[in-house]
N, CA, C and O of each residue as an XYZ file, in Angstrom:
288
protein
N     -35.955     -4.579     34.789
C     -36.465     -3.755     33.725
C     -35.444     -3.732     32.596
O     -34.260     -3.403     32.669
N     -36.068     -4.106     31.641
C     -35.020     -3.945     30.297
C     -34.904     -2.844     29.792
O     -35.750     -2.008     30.109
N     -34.042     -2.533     29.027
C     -33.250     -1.416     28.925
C     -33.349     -1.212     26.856
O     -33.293     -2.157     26.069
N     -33.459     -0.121     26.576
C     -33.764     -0.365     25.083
C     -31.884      0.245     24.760
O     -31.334      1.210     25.291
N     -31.439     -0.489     23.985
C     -30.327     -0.321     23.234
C     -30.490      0.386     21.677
O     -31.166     -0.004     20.726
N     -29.396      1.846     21.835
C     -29.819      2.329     20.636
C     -28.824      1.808     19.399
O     -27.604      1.783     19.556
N     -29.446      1.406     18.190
C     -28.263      1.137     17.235
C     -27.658      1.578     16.802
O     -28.159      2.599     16.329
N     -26.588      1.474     16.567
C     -25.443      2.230     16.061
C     -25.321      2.332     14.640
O     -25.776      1.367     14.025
N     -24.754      3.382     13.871
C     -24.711      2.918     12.716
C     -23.584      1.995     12.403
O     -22.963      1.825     13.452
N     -23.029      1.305     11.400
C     -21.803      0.726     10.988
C     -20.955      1.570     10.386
O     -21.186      2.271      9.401
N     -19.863      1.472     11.071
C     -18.492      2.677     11.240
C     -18.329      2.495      9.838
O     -18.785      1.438      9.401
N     -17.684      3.422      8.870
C     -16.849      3.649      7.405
C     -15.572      3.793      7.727
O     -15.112      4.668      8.461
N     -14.900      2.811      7.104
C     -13.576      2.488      7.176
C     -12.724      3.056      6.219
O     -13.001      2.437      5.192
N     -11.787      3.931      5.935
C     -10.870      3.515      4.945
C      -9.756      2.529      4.868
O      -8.582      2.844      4.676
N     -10.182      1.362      5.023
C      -9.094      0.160      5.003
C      -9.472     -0.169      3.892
O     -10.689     -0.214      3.713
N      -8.743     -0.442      2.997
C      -9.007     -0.472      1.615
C      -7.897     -1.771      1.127
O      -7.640     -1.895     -0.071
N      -7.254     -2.743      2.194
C      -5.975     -3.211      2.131
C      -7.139     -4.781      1.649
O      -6.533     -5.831      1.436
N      -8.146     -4.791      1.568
C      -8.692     -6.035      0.957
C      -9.260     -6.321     -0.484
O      -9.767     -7.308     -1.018
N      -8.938     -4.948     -0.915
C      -9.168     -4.925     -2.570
C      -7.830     -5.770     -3.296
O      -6.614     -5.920     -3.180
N      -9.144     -6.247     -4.225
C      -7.989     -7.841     -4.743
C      -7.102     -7.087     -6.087
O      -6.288     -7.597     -6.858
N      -7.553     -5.868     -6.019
C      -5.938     -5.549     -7.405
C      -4.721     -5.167     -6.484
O      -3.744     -4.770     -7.119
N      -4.617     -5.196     -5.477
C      -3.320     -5.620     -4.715
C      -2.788     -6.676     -4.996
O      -1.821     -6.904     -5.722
N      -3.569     -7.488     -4.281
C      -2.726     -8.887     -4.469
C      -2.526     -9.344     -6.071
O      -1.453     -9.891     -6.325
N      -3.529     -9.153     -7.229
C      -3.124     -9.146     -8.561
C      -1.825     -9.144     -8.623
O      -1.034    -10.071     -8.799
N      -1.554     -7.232     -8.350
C      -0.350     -6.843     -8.772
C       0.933     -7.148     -7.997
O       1.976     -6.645     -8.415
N       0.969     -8.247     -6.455
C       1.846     -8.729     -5.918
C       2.215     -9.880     -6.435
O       3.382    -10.221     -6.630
N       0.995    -10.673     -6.733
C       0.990    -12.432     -7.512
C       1.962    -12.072     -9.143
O       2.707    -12.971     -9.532
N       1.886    -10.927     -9.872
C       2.112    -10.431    -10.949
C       3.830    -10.373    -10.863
O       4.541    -10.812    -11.768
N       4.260     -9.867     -9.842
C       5.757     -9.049     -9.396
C       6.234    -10.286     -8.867
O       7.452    -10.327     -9.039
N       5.858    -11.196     -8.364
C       6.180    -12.416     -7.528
C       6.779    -12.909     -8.725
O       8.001    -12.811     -8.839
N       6.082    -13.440     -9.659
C       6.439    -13.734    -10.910
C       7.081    -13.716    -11.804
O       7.450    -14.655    -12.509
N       7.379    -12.178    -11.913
C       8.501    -11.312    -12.407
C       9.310    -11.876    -11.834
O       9.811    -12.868    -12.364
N       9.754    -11.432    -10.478
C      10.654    -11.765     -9.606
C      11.354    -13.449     -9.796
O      12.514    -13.756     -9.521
N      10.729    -13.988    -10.112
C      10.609    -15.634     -9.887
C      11.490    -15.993    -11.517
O      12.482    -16.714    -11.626
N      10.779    -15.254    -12.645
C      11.637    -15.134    -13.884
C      12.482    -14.254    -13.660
O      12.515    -13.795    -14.801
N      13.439    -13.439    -12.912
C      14.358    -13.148    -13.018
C      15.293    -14.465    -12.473
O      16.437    -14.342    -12.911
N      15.207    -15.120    -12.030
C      15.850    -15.852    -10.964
C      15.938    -17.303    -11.495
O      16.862    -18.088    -11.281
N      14.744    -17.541    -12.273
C      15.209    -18.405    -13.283
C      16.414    -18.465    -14.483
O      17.309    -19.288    -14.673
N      16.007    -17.135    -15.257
C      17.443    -16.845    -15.685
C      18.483    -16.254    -15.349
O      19.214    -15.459    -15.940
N      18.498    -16.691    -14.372
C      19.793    -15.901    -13.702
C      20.604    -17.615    -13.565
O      21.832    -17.546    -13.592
N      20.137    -18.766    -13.456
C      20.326    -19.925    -13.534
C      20.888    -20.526    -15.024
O      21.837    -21.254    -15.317
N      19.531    -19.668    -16.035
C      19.699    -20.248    -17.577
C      20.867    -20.553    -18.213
O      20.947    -21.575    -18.894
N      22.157    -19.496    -18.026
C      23.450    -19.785    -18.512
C      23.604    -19.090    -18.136
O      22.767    -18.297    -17.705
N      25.441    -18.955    -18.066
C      26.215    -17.674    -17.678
C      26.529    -17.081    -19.079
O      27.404    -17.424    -19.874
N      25.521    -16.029    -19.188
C      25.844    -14.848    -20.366
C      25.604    -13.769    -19.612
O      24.726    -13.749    -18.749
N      26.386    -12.771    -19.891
C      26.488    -10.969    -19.254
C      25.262    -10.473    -19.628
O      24.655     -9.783    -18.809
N      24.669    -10.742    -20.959
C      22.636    -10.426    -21.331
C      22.351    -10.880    -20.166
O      22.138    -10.229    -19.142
N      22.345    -12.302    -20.354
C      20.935    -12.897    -19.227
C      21.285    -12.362    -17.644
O      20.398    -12.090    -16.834
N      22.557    -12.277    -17.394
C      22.114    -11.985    -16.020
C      21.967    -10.303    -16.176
O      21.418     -9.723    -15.239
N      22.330     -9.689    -17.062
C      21.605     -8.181    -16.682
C      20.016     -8.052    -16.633
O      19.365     -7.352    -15.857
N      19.486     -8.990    -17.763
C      18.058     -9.169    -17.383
C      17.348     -9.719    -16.573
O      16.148     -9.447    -16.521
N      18.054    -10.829    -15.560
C      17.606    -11.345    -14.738
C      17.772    -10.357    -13.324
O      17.077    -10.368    -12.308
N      19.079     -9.424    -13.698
C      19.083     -8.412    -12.656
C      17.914     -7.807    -12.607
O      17.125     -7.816    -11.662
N      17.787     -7.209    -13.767
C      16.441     -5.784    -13.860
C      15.468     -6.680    -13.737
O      14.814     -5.641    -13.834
N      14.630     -7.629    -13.613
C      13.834     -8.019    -13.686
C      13.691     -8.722    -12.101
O      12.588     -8.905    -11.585
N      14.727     -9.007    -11.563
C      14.605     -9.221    -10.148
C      14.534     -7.856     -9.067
O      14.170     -7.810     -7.892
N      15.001     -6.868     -9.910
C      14.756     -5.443     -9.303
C      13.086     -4.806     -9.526
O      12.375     -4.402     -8.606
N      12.832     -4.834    -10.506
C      11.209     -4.780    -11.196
C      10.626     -5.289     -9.884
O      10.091     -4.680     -8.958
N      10.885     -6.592    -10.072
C       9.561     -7.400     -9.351
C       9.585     -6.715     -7.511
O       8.573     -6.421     -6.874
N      10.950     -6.616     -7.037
C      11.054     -6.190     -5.854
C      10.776     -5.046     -5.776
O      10.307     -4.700     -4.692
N      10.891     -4.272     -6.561
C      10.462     -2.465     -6.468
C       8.747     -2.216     -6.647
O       8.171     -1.226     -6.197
N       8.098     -3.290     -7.371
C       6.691     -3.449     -7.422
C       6.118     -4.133     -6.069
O       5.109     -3.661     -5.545
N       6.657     -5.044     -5.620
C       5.981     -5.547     -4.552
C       6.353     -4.408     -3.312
O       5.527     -3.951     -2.522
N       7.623     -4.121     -3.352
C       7.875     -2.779     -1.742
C       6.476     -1.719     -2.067
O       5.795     -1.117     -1.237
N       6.342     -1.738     -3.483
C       5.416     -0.340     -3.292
C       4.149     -0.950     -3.150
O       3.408     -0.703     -2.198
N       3.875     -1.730     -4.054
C       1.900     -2.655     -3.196
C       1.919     -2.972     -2.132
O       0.836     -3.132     -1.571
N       3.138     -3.195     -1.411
C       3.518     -3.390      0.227
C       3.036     -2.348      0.861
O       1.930     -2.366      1.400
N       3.701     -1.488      0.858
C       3.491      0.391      1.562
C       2.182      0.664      1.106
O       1.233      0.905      1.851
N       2.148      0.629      0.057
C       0.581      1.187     -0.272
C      -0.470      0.596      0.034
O      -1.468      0.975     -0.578
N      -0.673     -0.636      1.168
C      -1.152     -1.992      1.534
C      -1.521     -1.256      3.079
O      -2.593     -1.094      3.663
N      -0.231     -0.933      3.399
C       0.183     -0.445      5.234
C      -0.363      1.051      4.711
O      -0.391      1.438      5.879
N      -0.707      1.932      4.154
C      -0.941      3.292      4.211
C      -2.759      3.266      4.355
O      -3.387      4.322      4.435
């Protein structure tokens, strides 16, 4: 004797870690990151590598937080 199966509804998730303005704003900071590091190569001037500092800090302080806010 078969048996009637009741349907379930489909569960609501808050996983929200597949919305693509994440990764935007990681591909974005990657970038950043990637031009700091270029000029940090460009020449040795005390400018360029302070900007290649802050700008390698930028990009890493943007991606830790789309990171965490990815895992939350």
């Amino acid at each position: 004797m078969a048996t009637a199966l009741e349907k379930t509804p489909p569960r609501k998730t808050d996983n929200n870690a597949n919305q693509t303005h994440y990764y935007v704003t990681l591909a974005i900071a990657v970038a950043i990151g990637l031009a700091g590091t270029f000029l940090r190569f460009l020449q040795d001037s005390a400018l360029l590598s302070a900007i290649s500092n802050i700008l390698l800090a930028l990009g890493w302080f943007i991606v830790f937080r789309v990171v965490f806010r990815i895992m939350k």
